[in-house]
ZALONU-801478 format. One record per atom (N, C-alpha, C): chain; x, y, z. Coordinates in nm, 2 decimals, m for minus. Layout:
! ZALONU-801478
+-------+--------+--------+--------+
! kette !     c1 !     c2 !     c3 !
+-------+--------+--------+--------+
!     A !      X !      Y !      Z !
...
+-------+--------+--------+--------+
This chain:
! ZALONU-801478
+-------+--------+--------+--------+
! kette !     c1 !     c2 !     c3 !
+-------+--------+--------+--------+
!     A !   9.42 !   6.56 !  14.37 !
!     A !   9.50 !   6.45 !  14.33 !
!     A !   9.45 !   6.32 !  14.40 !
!     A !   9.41 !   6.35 !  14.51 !
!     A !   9.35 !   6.26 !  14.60 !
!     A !   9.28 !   6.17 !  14.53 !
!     A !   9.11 !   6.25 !  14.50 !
!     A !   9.05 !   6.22 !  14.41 !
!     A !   9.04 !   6.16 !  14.28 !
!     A !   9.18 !   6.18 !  14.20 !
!     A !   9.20 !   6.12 !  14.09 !
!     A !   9.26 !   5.95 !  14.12 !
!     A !   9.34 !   5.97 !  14.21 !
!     A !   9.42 !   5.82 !  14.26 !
!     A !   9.28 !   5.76 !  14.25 !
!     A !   9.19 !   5.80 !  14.38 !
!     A !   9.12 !   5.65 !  14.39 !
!     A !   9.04 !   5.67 !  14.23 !
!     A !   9.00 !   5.75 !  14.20 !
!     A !   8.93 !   5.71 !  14.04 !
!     A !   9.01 !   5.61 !  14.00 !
!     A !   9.15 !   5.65 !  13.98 !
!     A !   9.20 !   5.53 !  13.89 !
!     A !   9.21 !   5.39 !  13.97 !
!     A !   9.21 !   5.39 !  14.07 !
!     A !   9.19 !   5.28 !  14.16 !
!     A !   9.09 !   5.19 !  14.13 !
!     A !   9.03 !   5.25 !  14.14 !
!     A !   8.84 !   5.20 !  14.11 !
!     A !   8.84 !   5.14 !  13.99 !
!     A !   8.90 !   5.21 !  13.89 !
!     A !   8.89 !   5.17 !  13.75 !
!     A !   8.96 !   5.00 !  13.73 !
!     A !   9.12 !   5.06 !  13.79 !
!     A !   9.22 !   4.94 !  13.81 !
!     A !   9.18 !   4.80 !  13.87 !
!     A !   9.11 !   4.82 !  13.99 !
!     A !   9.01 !   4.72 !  14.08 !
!     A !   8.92 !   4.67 !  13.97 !
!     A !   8.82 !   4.73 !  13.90 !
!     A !   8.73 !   4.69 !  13.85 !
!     A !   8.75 !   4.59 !  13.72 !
!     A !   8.88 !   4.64 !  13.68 !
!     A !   8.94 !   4.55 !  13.57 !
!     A !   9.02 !   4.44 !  13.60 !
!     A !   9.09 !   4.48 !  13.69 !
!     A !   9.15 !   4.34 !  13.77 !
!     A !   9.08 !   4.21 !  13.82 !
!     A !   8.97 !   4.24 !  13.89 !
!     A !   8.88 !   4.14 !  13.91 !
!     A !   8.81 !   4.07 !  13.83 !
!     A !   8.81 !   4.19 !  13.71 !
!     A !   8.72 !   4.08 !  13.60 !
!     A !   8.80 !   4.03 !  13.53 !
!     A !   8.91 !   4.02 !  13.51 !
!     A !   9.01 !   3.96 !  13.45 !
!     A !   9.02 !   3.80 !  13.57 !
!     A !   9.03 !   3.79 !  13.64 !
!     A !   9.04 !   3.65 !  13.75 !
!     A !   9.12 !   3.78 !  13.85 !
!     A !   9.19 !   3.82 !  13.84 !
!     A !   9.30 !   3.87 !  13.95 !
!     A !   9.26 !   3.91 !  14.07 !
!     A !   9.22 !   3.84 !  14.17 !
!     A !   9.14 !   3.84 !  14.31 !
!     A !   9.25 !   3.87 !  14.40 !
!     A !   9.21 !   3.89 !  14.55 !
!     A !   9.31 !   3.82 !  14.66 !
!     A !   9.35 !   3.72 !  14.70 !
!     A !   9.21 !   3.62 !  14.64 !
!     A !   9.22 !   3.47 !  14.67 !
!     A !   9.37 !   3.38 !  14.56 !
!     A !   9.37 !   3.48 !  14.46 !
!     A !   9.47 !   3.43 !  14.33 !
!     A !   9.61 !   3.37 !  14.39 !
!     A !   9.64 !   3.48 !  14.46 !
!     A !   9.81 !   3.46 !  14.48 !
!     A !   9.88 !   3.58 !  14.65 !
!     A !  10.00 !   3.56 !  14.67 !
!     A !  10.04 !   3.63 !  14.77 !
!     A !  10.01 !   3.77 !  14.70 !
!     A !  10.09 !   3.84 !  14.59 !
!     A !  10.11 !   3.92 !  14.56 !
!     A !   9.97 !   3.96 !  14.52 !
!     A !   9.86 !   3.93 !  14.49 !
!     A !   9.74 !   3.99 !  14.41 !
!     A !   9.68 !   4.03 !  14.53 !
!     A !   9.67 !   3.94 !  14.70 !
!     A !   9.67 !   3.98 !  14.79 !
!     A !   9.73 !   4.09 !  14.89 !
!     A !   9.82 !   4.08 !  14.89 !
!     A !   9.89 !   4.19 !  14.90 !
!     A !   9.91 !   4.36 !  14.85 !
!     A !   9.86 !   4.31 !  14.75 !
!     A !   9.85 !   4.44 !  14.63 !
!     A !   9.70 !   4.51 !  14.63 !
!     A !   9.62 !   4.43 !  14.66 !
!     A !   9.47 !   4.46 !  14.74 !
!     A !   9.43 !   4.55 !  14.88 !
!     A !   9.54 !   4.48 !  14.95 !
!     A !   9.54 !   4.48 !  15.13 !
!     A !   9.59 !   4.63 !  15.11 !
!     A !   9.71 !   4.66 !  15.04 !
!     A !   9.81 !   4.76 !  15.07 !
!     A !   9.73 !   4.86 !  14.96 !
!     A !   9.71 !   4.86 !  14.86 !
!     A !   9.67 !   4.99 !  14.78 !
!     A !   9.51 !   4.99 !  14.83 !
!     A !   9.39 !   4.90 !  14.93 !
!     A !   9.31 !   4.97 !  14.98 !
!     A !   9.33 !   5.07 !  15.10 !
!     A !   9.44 !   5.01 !  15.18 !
!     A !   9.43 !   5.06 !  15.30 !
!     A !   9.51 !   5.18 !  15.28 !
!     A !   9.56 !   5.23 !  15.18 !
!     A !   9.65 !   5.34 !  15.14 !
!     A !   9.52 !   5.41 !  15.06 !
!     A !   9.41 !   5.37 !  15.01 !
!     A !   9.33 !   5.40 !  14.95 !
!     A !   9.23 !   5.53 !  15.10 !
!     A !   9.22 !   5.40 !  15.19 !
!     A !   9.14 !   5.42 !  15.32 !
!     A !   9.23 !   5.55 !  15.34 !
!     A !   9.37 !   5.59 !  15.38 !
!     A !   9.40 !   5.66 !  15.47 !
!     A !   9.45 !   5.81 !  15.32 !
!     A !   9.40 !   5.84 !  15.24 !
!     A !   9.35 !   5.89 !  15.13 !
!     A !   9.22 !   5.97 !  15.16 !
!     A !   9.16 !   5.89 !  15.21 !
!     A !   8.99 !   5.93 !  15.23 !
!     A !   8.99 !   5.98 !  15.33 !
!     A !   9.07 !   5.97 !  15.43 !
!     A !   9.06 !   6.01 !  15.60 !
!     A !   9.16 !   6.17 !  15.52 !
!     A !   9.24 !   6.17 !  15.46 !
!     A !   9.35 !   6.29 !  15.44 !
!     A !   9.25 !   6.37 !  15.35 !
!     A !   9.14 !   6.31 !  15.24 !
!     A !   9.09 !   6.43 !  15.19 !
!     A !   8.98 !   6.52 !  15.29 !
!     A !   8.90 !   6.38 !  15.38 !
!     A !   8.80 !   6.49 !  15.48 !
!     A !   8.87 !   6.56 !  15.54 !
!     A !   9.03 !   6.52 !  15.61 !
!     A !   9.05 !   6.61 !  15.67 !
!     A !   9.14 !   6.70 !  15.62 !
!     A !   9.16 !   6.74 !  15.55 !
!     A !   9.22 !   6.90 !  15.40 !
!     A !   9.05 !   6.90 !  15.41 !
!     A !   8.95 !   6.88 !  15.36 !
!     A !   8.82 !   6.96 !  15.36 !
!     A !   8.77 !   7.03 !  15.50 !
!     A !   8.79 !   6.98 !  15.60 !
!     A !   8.75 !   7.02 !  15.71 !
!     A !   8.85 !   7.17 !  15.75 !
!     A !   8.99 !   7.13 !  15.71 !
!     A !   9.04 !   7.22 !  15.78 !
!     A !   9.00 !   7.33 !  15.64 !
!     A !   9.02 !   7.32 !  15.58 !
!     A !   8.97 !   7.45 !  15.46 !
!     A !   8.88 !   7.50 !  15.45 !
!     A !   8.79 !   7.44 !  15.54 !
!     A !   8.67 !   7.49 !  15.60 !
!     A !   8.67 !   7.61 !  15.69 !
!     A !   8.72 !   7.54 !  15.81 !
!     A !   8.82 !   7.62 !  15.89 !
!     A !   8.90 !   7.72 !  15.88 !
!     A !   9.02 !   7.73 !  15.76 !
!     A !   9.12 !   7.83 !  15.72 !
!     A !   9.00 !   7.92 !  15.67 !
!     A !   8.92 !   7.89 !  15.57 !
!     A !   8.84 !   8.01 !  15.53 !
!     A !   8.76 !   8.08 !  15.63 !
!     A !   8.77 !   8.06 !  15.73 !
!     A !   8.65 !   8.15 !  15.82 !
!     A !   8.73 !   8.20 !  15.90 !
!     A !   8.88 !   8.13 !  15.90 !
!     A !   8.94 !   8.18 !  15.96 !
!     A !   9.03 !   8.14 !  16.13 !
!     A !   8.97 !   8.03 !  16.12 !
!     A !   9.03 !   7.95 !  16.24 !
!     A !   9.07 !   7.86 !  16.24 !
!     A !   9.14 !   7.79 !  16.36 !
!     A !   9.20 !   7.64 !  16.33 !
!     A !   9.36 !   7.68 !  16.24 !
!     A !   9.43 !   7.79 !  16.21 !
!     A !   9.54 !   7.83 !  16.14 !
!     A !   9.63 !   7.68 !  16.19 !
!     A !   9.66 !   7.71 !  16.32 !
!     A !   9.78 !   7.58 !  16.36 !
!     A !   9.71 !   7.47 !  16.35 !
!     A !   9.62 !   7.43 !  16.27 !
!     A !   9.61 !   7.28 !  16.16 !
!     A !   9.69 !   7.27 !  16.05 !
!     A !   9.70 !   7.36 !  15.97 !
!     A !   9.76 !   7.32 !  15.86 !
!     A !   9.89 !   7.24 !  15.81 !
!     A !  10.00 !   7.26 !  15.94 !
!     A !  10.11 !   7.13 !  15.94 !
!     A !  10.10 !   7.03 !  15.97 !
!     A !  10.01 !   6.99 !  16.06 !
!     A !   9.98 !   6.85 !  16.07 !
!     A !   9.93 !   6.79 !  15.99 !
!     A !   9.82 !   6.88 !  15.92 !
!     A !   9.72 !   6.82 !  15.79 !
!     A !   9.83 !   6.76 !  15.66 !
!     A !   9.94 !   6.91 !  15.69 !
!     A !  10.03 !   6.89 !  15.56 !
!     A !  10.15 !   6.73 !  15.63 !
!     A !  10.15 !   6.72 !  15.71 !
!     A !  10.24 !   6.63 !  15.77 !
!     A !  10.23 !   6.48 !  15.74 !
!     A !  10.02 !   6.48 !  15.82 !
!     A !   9.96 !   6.37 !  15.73 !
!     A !   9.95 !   6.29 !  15.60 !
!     A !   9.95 !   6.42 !  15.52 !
!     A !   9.94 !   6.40 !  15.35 !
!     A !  10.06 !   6.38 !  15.34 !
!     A !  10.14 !   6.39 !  15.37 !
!     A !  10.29 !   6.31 !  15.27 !
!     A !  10.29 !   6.20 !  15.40 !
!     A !  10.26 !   6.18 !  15.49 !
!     A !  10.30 !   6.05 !  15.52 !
!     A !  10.23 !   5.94 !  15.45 !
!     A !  10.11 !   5.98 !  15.41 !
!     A !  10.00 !   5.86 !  15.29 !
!     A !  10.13 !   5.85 !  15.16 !
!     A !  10.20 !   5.98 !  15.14 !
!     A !  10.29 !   5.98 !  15.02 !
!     A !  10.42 !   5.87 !  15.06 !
!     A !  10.47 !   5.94 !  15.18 !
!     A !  10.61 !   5.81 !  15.25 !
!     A !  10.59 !   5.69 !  15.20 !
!     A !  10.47 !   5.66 !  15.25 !
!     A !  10.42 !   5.52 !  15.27 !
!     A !  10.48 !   5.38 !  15.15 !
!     A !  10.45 !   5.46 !  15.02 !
!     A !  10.48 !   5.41 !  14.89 !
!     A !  10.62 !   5.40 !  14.86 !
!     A !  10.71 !   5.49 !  14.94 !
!     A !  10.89 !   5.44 !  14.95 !
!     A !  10.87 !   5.31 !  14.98 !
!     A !  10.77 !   5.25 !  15.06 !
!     A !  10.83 !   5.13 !  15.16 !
!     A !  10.73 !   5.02 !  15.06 !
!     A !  10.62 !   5.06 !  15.03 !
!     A !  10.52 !   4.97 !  14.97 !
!     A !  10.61 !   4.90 !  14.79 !
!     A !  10.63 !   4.98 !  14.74 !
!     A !  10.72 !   4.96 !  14.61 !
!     A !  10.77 !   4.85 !  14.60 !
!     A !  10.87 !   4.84 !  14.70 !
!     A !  10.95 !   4.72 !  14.72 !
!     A !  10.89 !   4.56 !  14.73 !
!     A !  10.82 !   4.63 !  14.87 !
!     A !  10.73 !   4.48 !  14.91 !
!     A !  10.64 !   4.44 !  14.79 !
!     A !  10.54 !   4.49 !  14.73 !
!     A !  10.50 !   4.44 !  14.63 !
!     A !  10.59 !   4.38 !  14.52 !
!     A !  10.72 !   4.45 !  14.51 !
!     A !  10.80 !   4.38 !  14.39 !
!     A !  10.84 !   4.25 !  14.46 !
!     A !  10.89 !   4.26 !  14.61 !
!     A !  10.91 !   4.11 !  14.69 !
!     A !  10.81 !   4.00 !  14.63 !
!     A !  10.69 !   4.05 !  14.65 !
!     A !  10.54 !   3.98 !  14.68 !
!     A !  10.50 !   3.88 !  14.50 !
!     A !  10.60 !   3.95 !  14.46 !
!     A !  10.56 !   3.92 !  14.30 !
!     A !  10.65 !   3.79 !  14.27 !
+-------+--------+--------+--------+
């Protein structure tokens, strides 16, 4: 699912900008850049690291990773409780 987000991301970026909608546009277009990249970034850090450790579970070591890994991944999830709002502020 990781993987699908930023697809759509990419896609959403790519049409936003060619439409005018930059970060230079407005608070909110900025804001909406800053926050859904860097939520993008810590996405990418959460899928190498679920690959690494599944690497690991399959051979058989590293077991006491898996809660932290799983702890990580919803905190990229939390995040969007708080981000929701502020964008609707920002708008």
């Amino acid at each position: 699912l990781g993987l699908v987000f930023l697809a759509f991301k990419s896609y959403e970026y790519a049409h936003e900008i060619g439409a005018g909608y930059t970060p230079k546009r407005s608070l909110f277009w900025g804001f909406y850049f800053l926050m859904t990249g860097l939520h993008g970034l810590h996405i990418i850090g959460g899928l190498v690291a679920n690959l690494l450790g599944y690497l690991a579970f399959r051979k058989g070591r590293d077991l006491q990773r898996s809660e932290p890994l799983g702890i990580y991944w919803h905190f990229v999830d939390v995040v969007w409780i708080y981000l929701f709002p502020l964008l609707y502020l920002a708008s």
